[in-house]
Each structure stands twice: as structure tokens, then as C-alpha cells.
N, C-alpha and C positions, 0 to 999 in steps of 0.2 A: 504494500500500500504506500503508494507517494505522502508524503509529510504534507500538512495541510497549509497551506495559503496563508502569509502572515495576514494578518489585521489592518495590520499599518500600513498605507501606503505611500511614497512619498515624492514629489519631483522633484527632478537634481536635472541641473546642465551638461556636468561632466559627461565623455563617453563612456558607454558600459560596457567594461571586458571582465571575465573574471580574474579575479584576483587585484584587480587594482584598489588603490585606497584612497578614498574619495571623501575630502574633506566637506562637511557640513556646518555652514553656520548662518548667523540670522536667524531667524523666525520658524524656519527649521529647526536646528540646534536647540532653542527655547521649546517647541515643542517637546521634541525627542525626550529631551532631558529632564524638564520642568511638569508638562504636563501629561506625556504618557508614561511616567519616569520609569524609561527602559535604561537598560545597564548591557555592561560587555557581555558579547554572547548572543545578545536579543537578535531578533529575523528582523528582517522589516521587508517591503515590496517598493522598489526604486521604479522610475521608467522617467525617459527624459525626453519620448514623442519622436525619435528615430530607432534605439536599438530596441523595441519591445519591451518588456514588466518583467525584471532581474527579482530574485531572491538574494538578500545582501542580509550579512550580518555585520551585526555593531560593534567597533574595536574597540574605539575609547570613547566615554564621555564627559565632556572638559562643561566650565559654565560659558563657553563661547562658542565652540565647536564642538561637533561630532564628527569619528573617522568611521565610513562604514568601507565594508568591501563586497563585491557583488561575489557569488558564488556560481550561478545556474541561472539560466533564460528560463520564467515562468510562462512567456505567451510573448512570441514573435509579432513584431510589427506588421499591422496591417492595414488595410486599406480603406478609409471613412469618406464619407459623399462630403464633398468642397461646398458646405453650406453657407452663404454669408449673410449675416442680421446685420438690415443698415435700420437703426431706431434715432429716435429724437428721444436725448435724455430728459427724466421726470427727475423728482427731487430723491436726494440720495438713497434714502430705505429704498423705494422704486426703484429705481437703477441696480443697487446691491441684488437685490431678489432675483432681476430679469438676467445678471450678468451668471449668477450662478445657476440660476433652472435654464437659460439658453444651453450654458456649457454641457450641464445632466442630459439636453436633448442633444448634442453632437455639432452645432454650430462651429464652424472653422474658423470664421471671421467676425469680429465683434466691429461694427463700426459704426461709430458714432454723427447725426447728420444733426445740424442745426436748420432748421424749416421756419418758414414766416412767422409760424406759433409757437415757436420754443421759449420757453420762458426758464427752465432750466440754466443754472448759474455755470461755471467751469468743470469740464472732466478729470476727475485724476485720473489718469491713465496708471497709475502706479496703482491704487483701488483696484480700479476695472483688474487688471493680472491678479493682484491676489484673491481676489472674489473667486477670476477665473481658474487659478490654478486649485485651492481651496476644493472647490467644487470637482475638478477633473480627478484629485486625489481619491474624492469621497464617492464617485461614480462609479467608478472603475474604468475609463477613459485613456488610451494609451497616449493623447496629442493633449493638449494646452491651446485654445484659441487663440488666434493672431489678436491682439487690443489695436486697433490702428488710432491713430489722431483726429479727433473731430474733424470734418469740413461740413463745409453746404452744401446742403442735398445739391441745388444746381449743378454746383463741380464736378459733383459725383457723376450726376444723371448723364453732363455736357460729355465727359470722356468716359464713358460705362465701357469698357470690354466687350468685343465682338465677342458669341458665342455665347453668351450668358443673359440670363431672363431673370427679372424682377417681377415679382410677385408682389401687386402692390394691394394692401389691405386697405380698401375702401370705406369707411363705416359709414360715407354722408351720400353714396350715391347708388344707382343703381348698378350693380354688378351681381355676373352671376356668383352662386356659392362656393367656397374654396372646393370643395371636395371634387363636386363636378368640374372646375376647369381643368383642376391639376389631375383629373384621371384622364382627361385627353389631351393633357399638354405634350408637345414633343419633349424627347431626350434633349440633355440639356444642360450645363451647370447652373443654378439657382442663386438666388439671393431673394431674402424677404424685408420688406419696407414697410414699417409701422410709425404714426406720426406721432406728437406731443399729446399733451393732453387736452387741448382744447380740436384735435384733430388739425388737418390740413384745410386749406383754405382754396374758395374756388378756382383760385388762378392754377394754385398746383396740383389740385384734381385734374383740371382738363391741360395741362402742359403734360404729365405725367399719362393720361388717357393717350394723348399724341402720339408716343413713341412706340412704335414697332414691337420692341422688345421688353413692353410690360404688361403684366395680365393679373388686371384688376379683380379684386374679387369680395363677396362677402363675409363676413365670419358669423353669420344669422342676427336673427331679429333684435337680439338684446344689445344695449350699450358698455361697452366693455372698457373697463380703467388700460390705459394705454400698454402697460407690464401685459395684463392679461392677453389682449388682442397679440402683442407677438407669440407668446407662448400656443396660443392655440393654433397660430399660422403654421409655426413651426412644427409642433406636435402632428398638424396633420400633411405636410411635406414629406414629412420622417414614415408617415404610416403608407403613404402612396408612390410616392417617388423613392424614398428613402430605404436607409436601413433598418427600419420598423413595420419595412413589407413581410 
């Protein structure tokens, strides 16, 4: 019988080979130390989003750092749908919540859009990682989301990548419903667009209608706090398109 799956799991940058000795510290190290208070010896479960989810045990533990060393590949790198969330941030709890249930649903790219009605103050982008990574540890998630830098939706929209579709969440106008479009959308790389909390405004509805490469959609009858409308875009991308087929 194979030894069971540590508990712990934790992201490190370093690469994973076995036997190397992979210093930990920061917010990690206080973890480790302080609040799971593991000791030399202990398993834990590494992955750093290229070489797969290592079994690593713990050498020393100092009050700054930790040395662990990988031992054995637990689960090889593999291959997740190139999902990207462009949202309009809400106020912080909001944002915290959407950045870590986005990551639990497999999202690649976290990107931040400021729209007419953003009312939303500045992004830490330092937040948004730890939320994200926090969350990928607790998932079971082999990748970490990309955090990119706010821009405006415009910018975004103006030079959008050939080959890739926006899935734009509508809530003020007519569109058909998410389920039905996305079950006969083409193949595709993806990204989902959810606005502020007062919603989008009519000029960026129909600029946003315009383009080619967006397919507008409902998320049903009811009004949805802004955190919520991405989560369920997304939840049901992952159940159609996705790896939740």
C-alpha cells in the first residue's frame, strides 16, 4: 500500500528534483512552523505549476526558514483549459472571495478591468497572489493563476488576441442563456467578463455587442452581486467547455 498523501500542501518557486534542499521562508516558513507546527521529519506536498505535486520532507525548522527536500513525484504535470477572468474589482472582502473561489474553479488568468462603473479603489496585486496561491494550495491545483495588472476594459477589448472568445455576462440586456450558447459555441480558448457592481453601462453593452469575438449571455432571471455572476459564468464554462465535463 502507497503511504498516504500528506495534508499539507504547499507552493515553492524553486525546481523540483529529488533530493535537492529547498529553502523556505516568509509566510510559508511562519506557516510551517508556527501554525501547522511541523518538525524535522514531517511530509508535506510541494508543486510549483511546472514539475507536478512532489512529496518532500522537512529538514530543519528555523523561526525564518524552512529546508525541505523533495523525495518522489506524487502526480505529474498536467494539462488545464487556458481560462481567463477579466472582472471589475468590488470592494476588498469581494475581490478576496472571487480571487480565491475563481482559482478553486481553475481560472489561468486573473485580470483585473476598470469599466465606466468601477468604483472600486486600487488593486494589490500582491493580495490578489496570495489569495491566489492560498486557495491553489487548498484545492488541490497543480498551477497558481497568472495576477496581471489592472487596465481598461477598452485596452483590453482594443488589442484582444486572435483566436480567443469573450464570454460576456450581460445582466441588463437581452441575451440568450449561458448554458445554451456555450453548448454550441465553437472550440476555442475562452475568457469570461463580468462588470462592477452597478453593472456596465449602455455605451459598453453595445460597443462590447459589436465585436465579433464576444458572446453575450444571460446568467437567469435573478440579480446577482457582481463576485457571484463570475463564479457562476465560470462554474458553468468548466461544466461545458471545460474540465468539469
Amino acid at each position: 500500500m502507497s503511504p498516504a498523501r500528506p495534508k499539507i500542501r504547499l507552493h515553492v518557486g524553486d525546481d523540483l528534483v529529488a533530493g535537492a534542499r529547498l529553502s523556505v521562508g516568509g509566510n510559508a516558513a511562519h506557516y510551517l512552523s508556527h501554525v501547522m507546527r511541523c518538525a524535522p521529519g514531517d511530509e508535506i506536498a510541494v508543486f510549483n505549476g511546472r514539475d507536478g505535486e512532489w512529496r518532500a520532507v522537512i529538514d530543519t525548522v528555523g523561526r525564518r526558514d524552512c529546508v525541505i527536500r523533495p523525495v518522489g513525484l506524487l502526480r505529474p504535470q498536467s494539462a488545464e483549459p487556458d481560462l481567463w477572468l477579466l472582472f471589475a474589482p468590488v470592494k476588498r472582502a469581494g475581490t478576496d472571495f472571487l480571487i480565491q473561489k475563481a482559482t478553486e474553479l481553475g481560472v489561468a488568468v486573473l485580470q483585473p478591468v476598470t469599466t465606466r462603473r468601477t468604483v472600486a479603489g486600487r488593486v494589490n496585486l500582491d493580495r490578489v497572489r496570495a489569495n491566489a496561491v492560498e486557495a491553489a494550495e487548498q484545492c488541490g491545483r497543480l498551477t497558481v493563476p497568472e495576477a496581471r495588472a489592472p487596465a481598461a476594459l477598452s485596452d483590453l477589448v482594443d488589442a484582444w488576441p486572435a483566436g480567443r472568445r469573450l464570454l460576456f455576462c450581460d445582466t441588463a440586456g437581452a441575451a440568450p442563456p449561458a448554458p445554451a450558447a456555450l453548448a454550441r459555441a465553437p472550440a476555442s480558448d475562452w475568457a469570461v467578463l463580468t462588470g462592477p457592481e452597478g453593472g456596465f453601462d449602455a455605451g459598453e453593452r453595445d460597443w462590447l455587442r459589436g465585436k465579433a469575438f464576444v458572446t453575450p449571455v444571460s446568467l437567469g432571471p435573478r440579480v446577482l452581486r457582481a463576485e457571484t455572476a463570475a463564479l457562476a459564468a465560470l462554474a458553468l464554462w468548466q461544466g461545458i467547455l471545460g474540465d468539469g465535463r
